[in-house]
C-alpha positions as CSV (number, residue, x, y, z in Angstrom):
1,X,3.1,-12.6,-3.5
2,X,2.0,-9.3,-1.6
3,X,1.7,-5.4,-3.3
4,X,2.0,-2.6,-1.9
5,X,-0.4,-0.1,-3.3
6,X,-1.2,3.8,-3.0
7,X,-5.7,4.3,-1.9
8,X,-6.6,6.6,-4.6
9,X,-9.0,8.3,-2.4
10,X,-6.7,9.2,0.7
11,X,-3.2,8.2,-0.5
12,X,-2.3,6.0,2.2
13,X,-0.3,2.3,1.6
14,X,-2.3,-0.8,1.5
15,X,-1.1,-4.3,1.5
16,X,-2.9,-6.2,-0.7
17,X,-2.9,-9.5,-1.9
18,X,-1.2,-10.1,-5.8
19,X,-4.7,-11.7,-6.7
20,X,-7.1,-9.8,-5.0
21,X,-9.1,-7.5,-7.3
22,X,-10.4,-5.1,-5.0
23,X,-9.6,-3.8,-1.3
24,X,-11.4,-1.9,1.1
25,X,-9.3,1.3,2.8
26,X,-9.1,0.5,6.3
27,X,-8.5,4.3,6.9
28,X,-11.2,5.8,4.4
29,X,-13.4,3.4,3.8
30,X,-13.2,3.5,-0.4
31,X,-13.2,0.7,-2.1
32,X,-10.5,0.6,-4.4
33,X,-9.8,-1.9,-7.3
34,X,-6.9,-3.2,-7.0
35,X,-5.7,-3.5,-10.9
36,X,-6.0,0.4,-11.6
37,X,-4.1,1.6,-8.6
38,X,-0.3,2.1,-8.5
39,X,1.7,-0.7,-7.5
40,X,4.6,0.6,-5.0
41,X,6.3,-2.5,-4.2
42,X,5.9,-6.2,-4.1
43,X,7.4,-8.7,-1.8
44,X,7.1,-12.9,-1.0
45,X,5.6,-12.8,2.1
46,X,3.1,-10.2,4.4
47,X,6.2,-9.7,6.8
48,X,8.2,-8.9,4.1
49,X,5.5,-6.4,3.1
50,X,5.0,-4.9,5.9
51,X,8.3,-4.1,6.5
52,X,8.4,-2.6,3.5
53,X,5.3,-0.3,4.4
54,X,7.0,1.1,7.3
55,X,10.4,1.6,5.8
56,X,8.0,3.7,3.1
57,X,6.2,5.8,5.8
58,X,9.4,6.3,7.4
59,X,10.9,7.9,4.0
60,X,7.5,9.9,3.6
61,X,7.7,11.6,7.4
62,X,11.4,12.5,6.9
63,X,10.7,13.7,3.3
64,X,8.4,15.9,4.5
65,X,11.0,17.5,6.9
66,X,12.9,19.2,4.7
């Protein structure tokens, strides 16, 4: 199982493992634990996920548009 979860420094989606306890942001460099951070979605596998991720970005950018 795979989360997708917000960087509570920079606000960008992360993929992280279900069981991994902390991540490093790729994009800002915080590390970030993975159990106080909010969960967005979850999915099976990493494809799945990162499908997911850019469905989500896509929403954000168009959101924004308004």
């Amino acid at each position: 199982m795979y989360n997708i979860i917000v960087c509570c420094n920079c606000g960008r989606l992360l993929l992280t493992k279900k069981t991994q306890k902390t991540k490093q942001c790729p994009h800002c460099e915080a590390r970030i634990q993975t159990e106080r951070t909010k969960t967005v979605a979850s999915a099976r596998t990493a494809q799945e996920a990162s499908k997911l991720i850019r469905t989500l970005k896509t929403k954000e950018r168009n959101f924004g548009k308004s």
